[in-house]
N, C-alpha and C positions, 0 to 999 in steps of 0.2 A: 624921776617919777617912780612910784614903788613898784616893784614886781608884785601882786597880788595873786595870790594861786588860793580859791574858794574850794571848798570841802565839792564834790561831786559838779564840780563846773560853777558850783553859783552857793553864794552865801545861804545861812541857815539860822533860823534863831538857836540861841545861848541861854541856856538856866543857870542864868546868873546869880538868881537867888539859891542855887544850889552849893555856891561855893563857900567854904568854912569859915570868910574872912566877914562874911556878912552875919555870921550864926549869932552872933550876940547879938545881935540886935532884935532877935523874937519875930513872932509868926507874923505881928501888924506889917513889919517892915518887907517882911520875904514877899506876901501877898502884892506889896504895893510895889517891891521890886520887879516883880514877875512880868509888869504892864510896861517894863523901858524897854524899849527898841533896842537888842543888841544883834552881833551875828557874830558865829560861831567858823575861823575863816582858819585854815589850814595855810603853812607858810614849809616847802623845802626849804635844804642847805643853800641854795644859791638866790632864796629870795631876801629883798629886805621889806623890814614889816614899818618902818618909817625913816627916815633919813635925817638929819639936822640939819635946821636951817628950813625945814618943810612946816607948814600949817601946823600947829596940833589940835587936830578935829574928833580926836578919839583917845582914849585911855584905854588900857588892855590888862584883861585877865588872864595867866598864863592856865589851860585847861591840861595839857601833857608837852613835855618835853622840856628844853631848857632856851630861853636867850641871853644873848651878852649883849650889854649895852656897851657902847663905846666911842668915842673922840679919834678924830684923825687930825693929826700935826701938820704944820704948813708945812712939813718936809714930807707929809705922807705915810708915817708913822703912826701903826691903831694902837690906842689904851683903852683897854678893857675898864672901866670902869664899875662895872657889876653884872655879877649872872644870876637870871631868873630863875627860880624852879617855877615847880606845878604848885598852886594855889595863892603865887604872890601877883601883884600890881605892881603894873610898870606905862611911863609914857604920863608923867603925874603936868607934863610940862603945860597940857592945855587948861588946868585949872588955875594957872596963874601967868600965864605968859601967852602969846599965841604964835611961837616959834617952838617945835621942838629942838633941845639944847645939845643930844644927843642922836647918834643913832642905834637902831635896833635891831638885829637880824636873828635868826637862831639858830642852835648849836644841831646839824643832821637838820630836823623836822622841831616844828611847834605847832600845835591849836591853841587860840587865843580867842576870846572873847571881846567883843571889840563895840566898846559904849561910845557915841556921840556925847560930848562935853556938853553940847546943848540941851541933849536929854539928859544927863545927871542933872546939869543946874537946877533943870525945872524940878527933878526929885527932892534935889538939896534942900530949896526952896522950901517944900514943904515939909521934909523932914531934915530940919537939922543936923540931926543924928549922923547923918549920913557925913556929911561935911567934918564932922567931929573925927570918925571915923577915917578917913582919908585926910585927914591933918595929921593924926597919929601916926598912920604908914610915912607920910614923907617928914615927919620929926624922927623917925625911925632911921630912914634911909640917911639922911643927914649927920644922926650918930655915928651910921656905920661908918658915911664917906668919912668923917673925922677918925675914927678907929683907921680906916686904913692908911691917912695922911701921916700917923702915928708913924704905923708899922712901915711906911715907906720913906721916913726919914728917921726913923731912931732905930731900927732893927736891920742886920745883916742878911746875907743875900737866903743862908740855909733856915735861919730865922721864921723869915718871910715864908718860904715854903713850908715849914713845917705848920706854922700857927692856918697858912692856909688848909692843907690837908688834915688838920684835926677838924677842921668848924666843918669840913666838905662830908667826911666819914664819921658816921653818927656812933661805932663801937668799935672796936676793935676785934680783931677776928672773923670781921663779915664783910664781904665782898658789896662797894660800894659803885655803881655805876661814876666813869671818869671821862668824858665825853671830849675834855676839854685837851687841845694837841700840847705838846710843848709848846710851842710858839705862843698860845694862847695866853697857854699860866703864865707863859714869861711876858707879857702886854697886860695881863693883870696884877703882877707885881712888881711890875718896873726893874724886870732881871732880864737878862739873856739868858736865848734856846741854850747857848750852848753849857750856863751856869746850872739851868734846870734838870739838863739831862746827865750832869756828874753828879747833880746831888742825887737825882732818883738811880743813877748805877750804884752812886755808895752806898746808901741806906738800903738797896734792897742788898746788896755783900754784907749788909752788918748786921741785916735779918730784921730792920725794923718795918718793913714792907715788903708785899707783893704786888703783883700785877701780871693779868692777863685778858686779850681779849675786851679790851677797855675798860676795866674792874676791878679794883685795887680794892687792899684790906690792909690796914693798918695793924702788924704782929706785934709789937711792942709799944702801947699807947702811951707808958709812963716814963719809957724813955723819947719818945716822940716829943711828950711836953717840956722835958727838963733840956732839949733842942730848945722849943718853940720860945722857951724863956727864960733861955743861958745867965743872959745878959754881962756875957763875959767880953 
């Protein structure tokens, strides 16, 4: 059963149509988004926001914070499959399935947005658009999972990490929030804690990074990429 922990004790509606993901789609659509029943529901580190193998009776907007989706092995072993930011969709499994495939929890704290599938349908319904729109997120998400099946079978272990921490750190030289523990990165790249944390002592001795306070900055971006795609 999910541990659910609601903003001030009890759920609250969401302005969903506030979020950037919908903005192209023009004023007719924000208007008629504004009328779907959402709520705006607060999740700690120790809650989960759906489990696999559970119903999926909601789709979710990430509002602030970060989630990891992820797979547990019949030996007990979690794979990170993908981390959420703020303004992405995640939990796509009730528009085509009526099991979720994964599970969701988030990284410290998350607010999320959280639509009834029964209530988008009826919007779908009458706007297309809508449907078009959220075909394109999960043709998207699909690229990626293929991008990383790439990098998780034709790229090496320092590879992997690099190409992760370039896509994570949007410049170099500026301090990027990094939320995620070792253990983490290493279940989202199919490496071990212990391979993750020689690489982050070498590269920051070699001055290609820092890190403090959970906040790393990338010092050397072009030697970081000519790591990320040795291909030696």
């Amino acid at each position: 059963m999910m541990n659910v922990q609601y903003s001030v004790g009890q759920s609250k509606p969401c302005p969903v149509h506030d979020f950037a993901l919908f903005a192209t789609l023009g004023d007719t659509f924000s208007d008629a988004l504004k009328v779907v029943p959402s709520d705006s529901v607060e999740y700690a580190a120790t809650d989960t926001i759906y489990s696999a193998g559970v119903s999926a009776q909601h789709i979710y907007l990430l509002r602030d914070g970060y989630v990891k989706l992820f797979k547990t092995t019949a030996s007990g072993k979690d794979q990170i499959i993908r981390v959420v930011k703020a303004g992405e969709i995640f939990g796509f499994d009730g528009l085509v399935d009526i099991r979720y495939n994964h599970s969701a929890m988030p990284l410290k704290h998350a607010t999320v947005c959280r639509i009834a599938v029964d209530n988008l349908d009826m919007l779908g319904a009458r706007r297309p658009e809508v449907e078009r729109l959220i075909m394109v997120r999960c043709i998207k998400e699909l690229q990626h999972a293929d991008e990383r099946l790439l990098e998780l079978g034709a790229k090496r272990s320092d590879e992997r990490l690099a190409s992760f921490l370039l896509g994570w750190c949007n410049a170099a030289n500026r301090w990027t929030p990094l939320i995620l523990s070792r253990l983490e990165i290493a279940q989202l790249l199919g490496l071990t804690i212990e391979t993750i944390s020689r690489l982050f002592a070498q590269w920051k001795r070699e001055g290609l990074l820092e890190e403090k306070q959970q906040a790393i900055q990338i010092l050397d971006r072009h030697k970081m990429k000519q790591v990320a795609d040795s291909n030696v």
